[in-house]
N, C-alpha and C positions, 0 to 999 in steps of 0.2 A: 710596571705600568701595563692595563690592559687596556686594548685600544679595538674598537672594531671599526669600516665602513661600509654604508650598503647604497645602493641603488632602486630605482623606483621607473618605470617605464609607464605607470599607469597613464592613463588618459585626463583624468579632472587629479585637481592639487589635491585634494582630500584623499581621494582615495591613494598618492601614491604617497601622499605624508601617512597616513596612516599605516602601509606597507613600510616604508624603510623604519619606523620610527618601530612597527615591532621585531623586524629582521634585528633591529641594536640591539632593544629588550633582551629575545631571544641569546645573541651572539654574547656578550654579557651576562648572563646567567644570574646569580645572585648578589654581582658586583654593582656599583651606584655610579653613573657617572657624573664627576663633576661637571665635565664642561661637555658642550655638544655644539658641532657646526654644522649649519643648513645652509646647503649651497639648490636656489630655486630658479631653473631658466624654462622657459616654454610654456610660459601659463600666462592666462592674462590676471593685470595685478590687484583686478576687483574677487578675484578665490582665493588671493593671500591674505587678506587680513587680517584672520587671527592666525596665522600657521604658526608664528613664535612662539604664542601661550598655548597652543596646542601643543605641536613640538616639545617644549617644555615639560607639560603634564602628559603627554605621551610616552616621554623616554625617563622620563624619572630628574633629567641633569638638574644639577643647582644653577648654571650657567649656561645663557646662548649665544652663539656670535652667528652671525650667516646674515648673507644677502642673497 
């Protein structure tokens, strides 16, 4: 099983989903992940709305869990 996690300090949601979601890409290499969990606190929750189906087609997974 290959498994990464990263972190994101950015300032707006976007730009720190955007950062962790390529650090996994990255750390994963030419591996696919199934599953992927987004864990989102310190934003307010009108810059999350699409971050799922971002997240999703950012990182590649077939599956998301996260709150």
């Amino acid at each position: 099983m290959i498994w990464t996690s990263t972190l994101s300090t950015k300032p707006s949601a976007a730009d720190a989903l955007a950062e962790a979601s390529e650090q996994a890409r990255r750390a994963l290499g030419s591996a696919k992940a199934d599953v992927a969990f987004l864990f989102v606190s310190g934003y307010p929750v009108s810059d999350l709305g699409e971050a799922g189906a971002t997240a999703r087609t950012r990182t590649g997974a077939r599956h998301l869990i996260g709150c």
